[in-house]
MIMARLUM-637241 format. One line per field, with one value per residue (C-alpha): x, z, y; residue in one letter; residue number from 1. Coordinates in nm, 2 decimals. Example, Ala and Ser with C-alpha at 12.3 -4.5 7.8 and 13.67 -1.06 7.14 Angstrom:
<atoms>
u <- 1.23_1.37
w <- 0.78_0.71
v <- -0.45_-0.11
res <- a_s
n <- 1_2
</atoms>
This chain:
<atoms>
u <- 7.38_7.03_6.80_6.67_6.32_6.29_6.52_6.30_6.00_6.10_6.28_5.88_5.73_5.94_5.82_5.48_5.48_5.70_5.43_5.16_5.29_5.34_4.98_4.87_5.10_4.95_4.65_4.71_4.85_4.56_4.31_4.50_4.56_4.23_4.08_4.32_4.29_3.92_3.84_4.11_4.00_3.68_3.80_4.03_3.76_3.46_3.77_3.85_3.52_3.41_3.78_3.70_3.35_3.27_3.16_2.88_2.77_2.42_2.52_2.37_2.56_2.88_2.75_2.67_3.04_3.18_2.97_3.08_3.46_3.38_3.25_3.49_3.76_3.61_3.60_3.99_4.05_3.88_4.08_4.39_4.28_4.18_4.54_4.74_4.46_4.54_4.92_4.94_4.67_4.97_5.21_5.05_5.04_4.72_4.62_4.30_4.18_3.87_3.62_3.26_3.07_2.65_2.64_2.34_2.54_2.87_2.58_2.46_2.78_2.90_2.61_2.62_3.05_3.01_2.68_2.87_2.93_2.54_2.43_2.19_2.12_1.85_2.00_1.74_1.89_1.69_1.75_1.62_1.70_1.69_2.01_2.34_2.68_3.03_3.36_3.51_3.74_3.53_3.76_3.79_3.42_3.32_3.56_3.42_3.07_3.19_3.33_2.97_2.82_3.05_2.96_2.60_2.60_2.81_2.58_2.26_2.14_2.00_1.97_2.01_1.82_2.03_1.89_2.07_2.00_2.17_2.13_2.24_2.18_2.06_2.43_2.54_2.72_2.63_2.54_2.50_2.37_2.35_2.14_2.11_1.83_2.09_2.12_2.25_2.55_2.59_2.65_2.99_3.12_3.00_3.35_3.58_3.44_3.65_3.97_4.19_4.14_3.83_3.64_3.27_3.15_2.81_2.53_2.73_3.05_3.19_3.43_3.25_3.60_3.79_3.69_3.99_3.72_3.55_3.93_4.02_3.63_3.72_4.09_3.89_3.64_3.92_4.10_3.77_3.73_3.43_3.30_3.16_2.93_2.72_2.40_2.09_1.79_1.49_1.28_1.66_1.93_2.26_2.31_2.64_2.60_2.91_2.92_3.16_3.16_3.01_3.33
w <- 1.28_1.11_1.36_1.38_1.33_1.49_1.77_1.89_1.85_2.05_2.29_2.28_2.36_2.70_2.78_2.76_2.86_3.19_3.25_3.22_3.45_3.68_3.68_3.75_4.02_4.22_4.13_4.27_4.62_4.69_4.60_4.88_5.14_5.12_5.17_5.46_5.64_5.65_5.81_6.08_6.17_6.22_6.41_6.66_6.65_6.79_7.08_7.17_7.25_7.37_7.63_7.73_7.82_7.92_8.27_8.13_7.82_7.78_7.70_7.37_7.29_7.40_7.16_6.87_6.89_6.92_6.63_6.44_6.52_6.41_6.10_6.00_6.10_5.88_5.60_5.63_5.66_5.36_5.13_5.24_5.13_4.78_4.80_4.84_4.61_4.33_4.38_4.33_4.05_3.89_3.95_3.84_4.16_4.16_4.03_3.95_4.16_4.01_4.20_4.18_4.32_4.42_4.32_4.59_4.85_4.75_4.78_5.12_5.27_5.15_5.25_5.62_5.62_5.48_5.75_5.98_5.68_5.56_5.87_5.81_5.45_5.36_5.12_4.86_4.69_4.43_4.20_3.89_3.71_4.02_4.14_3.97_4.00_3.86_3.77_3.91_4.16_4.47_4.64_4.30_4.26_4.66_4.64_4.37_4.47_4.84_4.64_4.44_4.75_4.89_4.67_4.67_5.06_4.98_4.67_4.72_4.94_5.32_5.40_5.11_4.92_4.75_4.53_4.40_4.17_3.96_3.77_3.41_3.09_2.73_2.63_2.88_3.08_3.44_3.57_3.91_3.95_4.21_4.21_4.43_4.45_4.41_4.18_3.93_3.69_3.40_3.07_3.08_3.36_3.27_3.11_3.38_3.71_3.61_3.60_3.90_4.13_3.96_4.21_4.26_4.35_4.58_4.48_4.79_4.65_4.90_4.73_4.78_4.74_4.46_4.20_4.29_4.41_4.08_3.92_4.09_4.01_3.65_3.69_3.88_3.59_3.31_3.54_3.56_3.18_3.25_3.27_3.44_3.28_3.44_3.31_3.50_3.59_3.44_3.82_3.90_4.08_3.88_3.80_3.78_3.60_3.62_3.35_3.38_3.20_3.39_3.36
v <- 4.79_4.72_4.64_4.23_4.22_3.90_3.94_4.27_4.09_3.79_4.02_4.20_3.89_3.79_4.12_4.12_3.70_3.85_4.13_3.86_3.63_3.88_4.02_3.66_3.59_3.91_3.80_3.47_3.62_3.85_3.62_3.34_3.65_3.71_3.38_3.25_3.60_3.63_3.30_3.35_3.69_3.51_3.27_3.53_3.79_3.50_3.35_3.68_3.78_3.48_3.50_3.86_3.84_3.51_3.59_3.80_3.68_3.48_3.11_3.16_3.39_3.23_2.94_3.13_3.27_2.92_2.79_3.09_3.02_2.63_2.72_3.00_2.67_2.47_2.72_2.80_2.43_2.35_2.64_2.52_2.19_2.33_2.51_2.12_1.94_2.19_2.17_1.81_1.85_2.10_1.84_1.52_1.37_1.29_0.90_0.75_0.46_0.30_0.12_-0.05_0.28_0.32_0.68_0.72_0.62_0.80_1.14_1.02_0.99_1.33_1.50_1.32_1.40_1.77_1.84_2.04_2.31_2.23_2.33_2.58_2.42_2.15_1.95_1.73_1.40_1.30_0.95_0.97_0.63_0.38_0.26_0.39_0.21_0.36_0.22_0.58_0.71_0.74_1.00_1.25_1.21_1.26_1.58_1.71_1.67_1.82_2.13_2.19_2.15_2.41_2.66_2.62_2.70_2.98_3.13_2.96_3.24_3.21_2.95_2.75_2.46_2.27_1.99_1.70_1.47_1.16_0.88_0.72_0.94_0.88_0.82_0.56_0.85_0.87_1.23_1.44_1.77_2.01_2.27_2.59_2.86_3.13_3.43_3.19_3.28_3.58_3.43_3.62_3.43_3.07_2.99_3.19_3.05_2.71_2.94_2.95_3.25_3.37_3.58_3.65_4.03_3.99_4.27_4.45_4.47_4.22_3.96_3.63_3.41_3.23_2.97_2.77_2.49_2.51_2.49_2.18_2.04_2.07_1.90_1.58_1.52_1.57_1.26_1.09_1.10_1.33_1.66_1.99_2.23_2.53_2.65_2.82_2.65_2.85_2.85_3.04_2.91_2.77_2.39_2.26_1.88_1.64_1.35_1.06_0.74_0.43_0.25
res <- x_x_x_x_x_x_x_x_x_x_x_x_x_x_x_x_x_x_x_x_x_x_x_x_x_x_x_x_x_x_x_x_x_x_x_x_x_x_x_x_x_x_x_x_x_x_x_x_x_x_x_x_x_x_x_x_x_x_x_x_x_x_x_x_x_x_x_x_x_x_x_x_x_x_x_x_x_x_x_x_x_x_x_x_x_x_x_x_x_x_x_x_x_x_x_x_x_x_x_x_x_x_x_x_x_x_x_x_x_x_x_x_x_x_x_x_x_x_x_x_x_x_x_x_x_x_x_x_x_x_x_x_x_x_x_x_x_x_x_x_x_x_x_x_x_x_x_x_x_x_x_x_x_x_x_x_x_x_x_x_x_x_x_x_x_x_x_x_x_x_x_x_x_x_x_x_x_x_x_x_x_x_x_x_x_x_x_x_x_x_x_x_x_x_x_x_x_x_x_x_x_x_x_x_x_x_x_x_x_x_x_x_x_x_x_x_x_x_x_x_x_x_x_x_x_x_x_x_x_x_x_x_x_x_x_x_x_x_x_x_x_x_x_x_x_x_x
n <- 1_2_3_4_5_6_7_8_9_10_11_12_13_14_15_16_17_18_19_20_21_22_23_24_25_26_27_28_29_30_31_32_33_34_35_36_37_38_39_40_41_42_43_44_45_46_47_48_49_50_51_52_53_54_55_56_57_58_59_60_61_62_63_64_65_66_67_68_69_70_71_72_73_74_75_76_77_78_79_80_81_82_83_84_85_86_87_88_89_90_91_92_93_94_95_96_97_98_99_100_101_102_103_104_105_106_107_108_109_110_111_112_113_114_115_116_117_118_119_120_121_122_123_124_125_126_127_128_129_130_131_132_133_134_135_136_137_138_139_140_141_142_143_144_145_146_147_148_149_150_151_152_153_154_155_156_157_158_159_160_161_162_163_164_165_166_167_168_169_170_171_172_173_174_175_176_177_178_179_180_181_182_183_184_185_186_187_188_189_190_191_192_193_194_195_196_197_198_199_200_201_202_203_204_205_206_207_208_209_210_211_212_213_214_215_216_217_218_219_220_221_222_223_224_225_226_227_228_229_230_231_232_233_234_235_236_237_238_239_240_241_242_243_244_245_246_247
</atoms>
């Protein structure tokens, strides 16, 4: 029987598609171990010392172990939100509400809602056009803006400066950007951090979590008819800018 060219190469292709798909599925998994387990040995590790020596520890110190507990909490809680917001992103759960929305105070109100994760962070909001107002979804956009703030707290050194600023552009497009005094972001990675499960590697070799945040940020500005770029700002730091149309 003479061999079919364009069965084999089909038959090829499964293959290698199969392979593919099952590099990114291992992927996946190790990237959401990792990020659910290291949070909750956090939190066990803090209680369990905190339960075992409470009789002789300093009340600071029983303190700082309850605040680190809270704010390892707080960080598990908020992957397993990223884990449900990007399912129903995947299955087109997700609908746009649009409302009449101040920009400044959409900011404020994140920034008072997301303090217990600012603690240690001083956090700048800067308007640079007067008063803005949106025809947007205000919980996409506060979510988005809570994710960027997110990872400026997590790579904006410690502790962090995070400035942000907003305000209408040259192009009748409304902007925010957030700005951290991190190490900023190689040109190489500008593109992948918007994939899902794209990790960081700190200068210690430490895995510094997933871009699954950054994933989901991109998904809520293509819903909001906008956008999200990243570029570094030349006094160093990265500046992630979201445009969306004023409505």
């Amino acid at each position: 029987m003479i061999p079919d060219k364009k069965t084999d190469s089909v038959v090829k292709f499964s293959e290698s598609f199969s392979k593919e798909r099952e590099l990114i599925h291992r992927q996946m998994m190790s990237s959401v171990s990792h990020d659910l387990k290291t949070p909750l040995a956090g939190i066990i590790g803090s209680l369990e010392i905190h339960d075992q020596m409470k009789e002789k520890l300093k009340p600071e110190k029983k303190q700082a172990l309850l605040d680190t507990a809270l704010q390892e909490a707080y960080r598990l809680d908020n992957f397993i939100t990223n884990i449900l917001d990007m399912a129903k992103l995947e299955n087109n759960q997700v609908k746009v509400k649009n409302e009449t929305v101040d920009i400044g105070e959409l900011l404020q109100t994140c920034v008072i809602q997301l303090s217990p994760r600012l603690k240690e962070s001083t956090v700048e909001i800067i308007a640079l056009t007067g008063i803005v107002t949106a025809n947007t979804d205000p919980t996409l956009l506060f979510r988005t803006v809570g994710i960027l703030l997110d990872n400026a707290v997590k790579h904006g050194g410690k502790p962090s400066h995070i400035i942000i600023e907003y305000g209408r552009g040259d192009f009748g497009q409304d902007f925010i950007r957030v700005r951290d005094h991190g190490m900023g972001v190689a040109e190489s990675m500008k593109q992948l951090i918007f994939s899902k499960y794209t990790r960081f590697v700190k200068q210690d070799t430490q895995t510094a979590g997933t871009g699954l945040g950054l994933a989901i940020c991109k998904e809520n500005m293509r819903l909001l008819e906008g956008s999200v770029t990243i570029k570094n700002h030349a006094d160093g730091g990265a500046v992630f800018e979201l445009l969306f149309p004023v409505g």
